[in-house]
N, C-alpha and C positions, 0 to 999 in steps of 0.2 A: 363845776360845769363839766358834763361829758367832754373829751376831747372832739368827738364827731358832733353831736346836737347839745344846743340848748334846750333850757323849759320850754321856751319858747315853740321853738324849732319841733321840740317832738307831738307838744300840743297842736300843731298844725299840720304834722303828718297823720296821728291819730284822728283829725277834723276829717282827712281827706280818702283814710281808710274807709271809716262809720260812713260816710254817704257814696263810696261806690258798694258798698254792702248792700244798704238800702236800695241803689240804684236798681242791683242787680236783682236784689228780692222782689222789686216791684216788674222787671223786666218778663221773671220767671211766674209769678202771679199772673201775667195779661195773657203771657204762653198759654197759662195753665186752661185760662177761661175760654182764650179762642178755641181749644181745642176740645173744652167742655161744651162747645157751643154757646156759653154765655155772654154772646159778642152785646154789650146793656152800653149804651151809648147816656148822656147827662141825666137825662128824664127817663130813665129808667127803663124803656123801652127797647128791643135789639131793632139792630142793623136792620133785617129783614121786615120787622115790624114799619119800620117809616120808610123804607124803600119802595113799600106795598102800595104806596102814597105817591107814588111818582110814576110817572107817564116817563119812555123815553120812545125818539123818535129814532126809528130804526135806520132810517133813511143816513142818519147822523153818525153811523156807529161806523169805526176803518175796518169792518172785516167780515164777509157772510161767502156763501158759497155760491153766489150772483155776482160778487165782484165789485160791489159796490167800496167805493173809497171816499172817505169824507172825512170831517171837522171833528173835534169835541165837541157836544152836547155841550150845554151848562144851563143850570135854573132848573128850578123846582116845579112840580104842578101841586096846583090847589087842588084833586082829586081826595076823598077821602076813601078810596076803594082802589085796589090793584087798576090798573086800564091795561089792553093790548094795546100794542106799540103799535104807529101808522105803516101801513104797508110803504114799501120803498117802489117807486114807479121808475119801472126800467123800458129802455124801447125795445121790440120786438123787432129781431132782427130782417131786414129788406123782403118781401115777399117779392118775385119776380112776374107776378100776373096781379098782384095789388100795392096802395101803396102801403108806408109803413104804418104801424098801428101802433100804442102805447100799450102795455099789458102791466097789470100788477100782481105782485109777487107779496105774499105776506110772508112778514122777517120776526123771528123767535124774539124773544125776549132774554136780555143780560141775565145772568144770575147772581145773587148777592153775595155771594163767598168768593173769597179772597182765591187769587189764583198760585195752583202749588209752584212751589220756589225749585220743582223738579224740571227737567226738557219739557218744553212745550207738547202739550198733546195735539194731534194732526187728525183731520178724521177722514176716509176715506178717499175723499175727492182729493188728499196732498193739502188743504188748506185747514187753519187754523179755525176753531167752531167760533159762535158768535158768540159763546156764554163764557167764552179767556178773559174777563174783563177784571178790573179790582175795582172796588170800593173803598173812594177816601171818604173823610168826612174834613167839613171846615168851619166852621164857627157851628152854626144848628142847620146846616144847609150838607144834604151830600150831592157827589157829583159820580157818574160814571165816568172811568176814564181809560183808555186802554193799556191793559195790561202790561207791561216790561216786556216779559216775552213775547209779547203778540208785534208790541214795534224792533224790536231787535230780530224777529223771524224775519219778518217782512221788508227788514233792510238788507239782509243778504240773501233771501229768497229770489230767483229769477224762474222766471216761465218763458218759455220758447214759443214764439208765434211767427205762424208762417203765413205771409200776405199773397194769395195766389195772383195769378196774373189777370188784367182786366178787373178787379175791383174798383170801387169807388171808393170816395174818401168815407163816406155814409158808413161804408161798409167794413170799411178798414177800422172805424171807429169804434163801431161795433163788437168786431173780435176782439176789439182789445178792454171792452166792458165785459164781453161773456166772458175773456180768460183770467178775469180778474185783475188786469192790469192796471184801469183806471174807467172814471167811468165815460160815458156816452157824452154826458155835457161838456165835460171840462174838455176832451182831447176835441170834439165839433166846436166845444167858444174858442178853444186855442189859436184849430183852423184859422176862424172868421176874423178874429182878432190880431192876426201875424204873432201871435207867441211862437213863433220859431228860428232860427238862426236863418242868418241872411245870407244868399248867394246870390249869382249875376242872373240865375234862372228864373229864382223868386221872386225876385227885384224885376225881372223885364215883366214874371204875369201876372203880380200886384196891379200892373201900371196899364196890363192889357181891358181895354175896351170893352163895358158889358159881362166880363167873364164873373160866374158867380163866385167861385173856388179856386183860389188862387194856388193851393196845393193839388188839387187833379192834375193828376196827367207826372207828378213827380215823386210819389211814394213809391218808391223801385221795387216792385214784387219780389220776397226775398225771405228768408227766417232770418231773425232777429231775436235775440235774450232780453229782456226788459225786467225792471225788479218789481215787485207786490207794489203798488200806488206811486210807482213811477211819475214824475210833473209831466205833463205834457210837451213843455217846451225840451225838456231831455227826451225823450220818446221821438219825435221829431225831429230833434238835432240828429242824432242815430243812423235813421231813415233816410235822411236831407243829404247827411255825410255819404253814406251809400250809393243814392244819389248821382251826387256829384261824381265818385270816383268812375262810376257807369259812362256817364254823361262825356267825359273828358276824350273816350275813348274813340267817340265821332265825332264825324265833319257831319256838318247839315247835306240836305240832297242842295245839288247845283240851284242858285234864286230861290231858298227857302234859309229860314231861318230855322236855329235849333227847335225851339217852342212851337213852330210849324211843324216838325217833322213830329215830334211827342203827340201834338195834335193830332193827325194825319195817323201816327200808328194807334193812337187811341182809337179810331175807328175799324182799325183793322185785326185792332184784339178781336174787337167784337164780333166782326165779321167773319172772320177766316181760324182755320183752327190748326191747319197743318202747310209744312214750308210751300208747298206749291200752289194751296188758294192763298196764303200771306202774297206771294207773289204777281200771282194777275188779279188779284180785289188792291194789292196797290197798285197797278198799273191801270186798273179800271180808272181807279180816283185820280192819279196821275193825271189821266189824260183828259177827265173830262174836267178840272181844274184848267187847264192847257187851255182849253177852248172858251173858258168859260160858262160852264154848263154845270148846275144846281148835282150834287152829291146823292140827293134822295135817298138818305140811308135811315130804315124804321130806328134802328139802335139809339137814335141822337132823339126818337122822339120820345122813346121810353126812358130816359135821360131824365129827361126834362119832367116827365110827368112825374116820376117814382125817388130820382134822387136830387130835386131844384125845389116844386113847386109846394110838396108836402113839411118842407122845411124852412119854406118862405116866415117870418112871423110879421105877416104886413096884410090890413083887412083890405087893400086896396088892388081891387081885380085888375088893373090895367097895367098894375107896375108885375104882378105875376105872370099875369100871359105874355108879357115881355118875353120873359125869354125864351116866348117859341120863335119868336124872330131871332133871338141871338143864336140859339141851336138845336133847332129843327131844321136841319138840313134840306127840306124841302121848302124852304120858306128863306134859308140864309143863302148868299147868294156865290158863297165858294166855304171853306173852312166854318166849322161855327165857333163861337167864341171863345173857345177852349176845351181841352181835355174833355174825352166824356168817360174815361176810366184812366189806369194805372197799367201801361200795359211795358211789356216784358222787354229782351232783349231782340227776341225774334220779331216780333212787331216792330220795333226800329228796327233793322235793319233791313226789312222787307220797304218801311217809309221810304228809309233814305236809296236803298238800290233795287226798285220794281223789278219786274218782270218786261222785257221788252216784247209788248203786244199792238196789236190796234184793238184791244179789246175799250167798250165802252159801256156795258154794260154786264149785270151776272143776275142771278138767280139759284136759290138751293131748293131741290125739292125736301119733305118729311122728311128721306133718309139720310139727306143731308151731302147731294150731292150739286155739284156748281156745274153751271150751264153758263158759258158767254159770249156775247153778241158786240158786235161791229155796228150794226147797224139795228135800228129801229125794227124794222120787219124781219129782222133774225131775234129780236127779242122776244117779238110776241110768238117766234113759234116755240122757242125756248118754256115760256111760260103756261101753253099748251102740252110741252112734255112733260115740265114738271106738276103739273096737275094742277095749275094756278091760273087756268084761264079757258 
């Protein structure tokens, strides 16, 4: 007997040589076919052959250049012909003279070859094409699934979005479906649903009365990095944290509450555009808050119409027109029920320290200039200047 091996011993190293040999032949064999194109699956057929056979739903696929982010697919179609993939229904962003509209986008279809094991390719837009996909197969069933690269791009890929000031949440949600962050549903179900982190702000206008959107009036206008299919509730978190750190840095105005004054500059986003109308359009509402006298600001009624009532999903007309009572300022009877935008730093601070006027009324003509009145019949000449009467 060898001093190193047995019979034994070397019959079972030579067992173990012969079948990585094999192993290897048969490794370099499957190379050789992939790269002949001879990709012949059981029945003898290729890859593309029974691929040709399957419908997939584009809607479903994590990556296009609309930004859509979703699930794996899985399951087969009974189709015995190629089919084009369902177009993916994306919302059209807020028109400001109508409401929002639904538009559909038709999305390409995967391609059946295997994605190269080289850097991801990128196509012009910075985003990954939709045809990065591989192709598994698992019993006589194949699945599209997304490529390796395409999820490891997209986990350290970040895109910069900047939330301008006076946006809605509609609208906020929006950019972050066009910039590919995530889509329209999920960050609006997130909203409605509280999937976000809780602070003492969230928590008082969850609990607030009639208000539809309990995130209006708190997504702090700002740039922010977010990664490729980002969850919603981190996205929010983010934004919330922001926030807050904003938030800390005031006192409410004297007899109002925090969530008052956000309210309060939420109208004033709208309204006013530079520090000196921020200042007497808050002292306007100041004051006639004071006395008890109705806001009548048109902003709260386009609110309501374009970013409330079109996003309602209730067939029941009475519980919609509700909320022109809650905020249409000319029908609610001081404040309406919450935030009607997202508005900025200057906005709060015009809320919380007006302009000291007797102003109680204003007006802007076309050019966009303010007119304001004390009195009733300084109003209506006002309204005669600026060509509104």
């Amino acid at each position: 007997m060898n001093k190193y091996f047995s019979s034994t011993g070397r019959s079972t190293a030579l067992i173990i040589v012969i079948a990585l040999v094999i192993a290897l032949t048969l490794a370099f064999s499957l190379a050789a076919c992939a790269l002949n194109g001879t990709d012949k699956v059981a029945d003898g057929t290729t890859f593309a052959d029974q691929t040709s056979q399957m419908s997939n739903t584009a809607a479903e696929l994590d990556a296009s250049d609309t930004g859509d982010i979703s699930e794996e697919p899985a399951g087969e179609s009974t189709s015995s012909a190629s089919q084009a993939t369902e177009p993916a229904t994306t919302v059209s962003p807020v028109d400001p003279v109508t409401t929002p509209t639904a538009t559909t986008a038709p999305a390409p279809s995967p391609t059946t070859t295997s994605t190269p094991t080289s850097a991801a390719p990128v196509d012009a837009s910075g985003s990954l094409p939709i045809t990065n996909w591989t192709l598994t197969e698992q019993g006589t069933i194949l699945w599209y699934t997304p490529a390796p690269a395409q999820i490891a791009y997209n986990a350290v890929r970040t895109v910069s979005v900047t939330i301008p000031e006076g946006y809605t949440l509609v609208e906020i949600c929006k950019i972050l479906e066009k910039k590919g962050i995530q889509t329209f549903y999920h960050t609006f179900s997130a909203a409605l649903n509280g999937d976000y982190p809780s602070y003492g702000f969230t928590d008082a206008s969850k609990t607030a009365p009639n208000r539809r959107y309990a995130l209006e009036g708190y997504l702090f206008p700002d740039t922010y990095e977010f990664h490729v299919g980002e969850k919603p509730y981190n996205i929010f978190a983010k934004i919330l944290s922001n926030t807050n750190a904003v938030l800390s840095n005031y006192q409410p105005h004297p007899g109002m509450t925090m969530d008052q004054v956000v309210t309060l500059a939420s109208l004033i986003e709208e309204e006013a555009f530079t520090g000196e109308t921020r200042g007497n359009v808050s002292s306007v509402l100041h004051n006639r808050l004071s006395i008890g006298q109705r806001l009548e600001l048109d902003k709260s009624i386009h609110y309501v119409e374009w970013y409330i009532k079109p996003l309602i999903q209730s067939t029941s007309t009475s519980e919609i027109n509700a909320y022109n009572s809650y905020y249409n300022t000319y029908k609610c009877p001081a404040l309406p029920a919450g935030p009607i935008s997202n508005p900025g730093r200057l906005a709060i601070e015009a809320a919380i320290s007006p302009a000291q006027t007797n102003y109680y009324y204003f007006v802007t003509d076309a050019a966009g200039n303010y007119y304001y009145a004390s009195t009733w019949e300084e109003h209506l000449e006002n309204l005669k200047t600026a060509g509104l009467a």
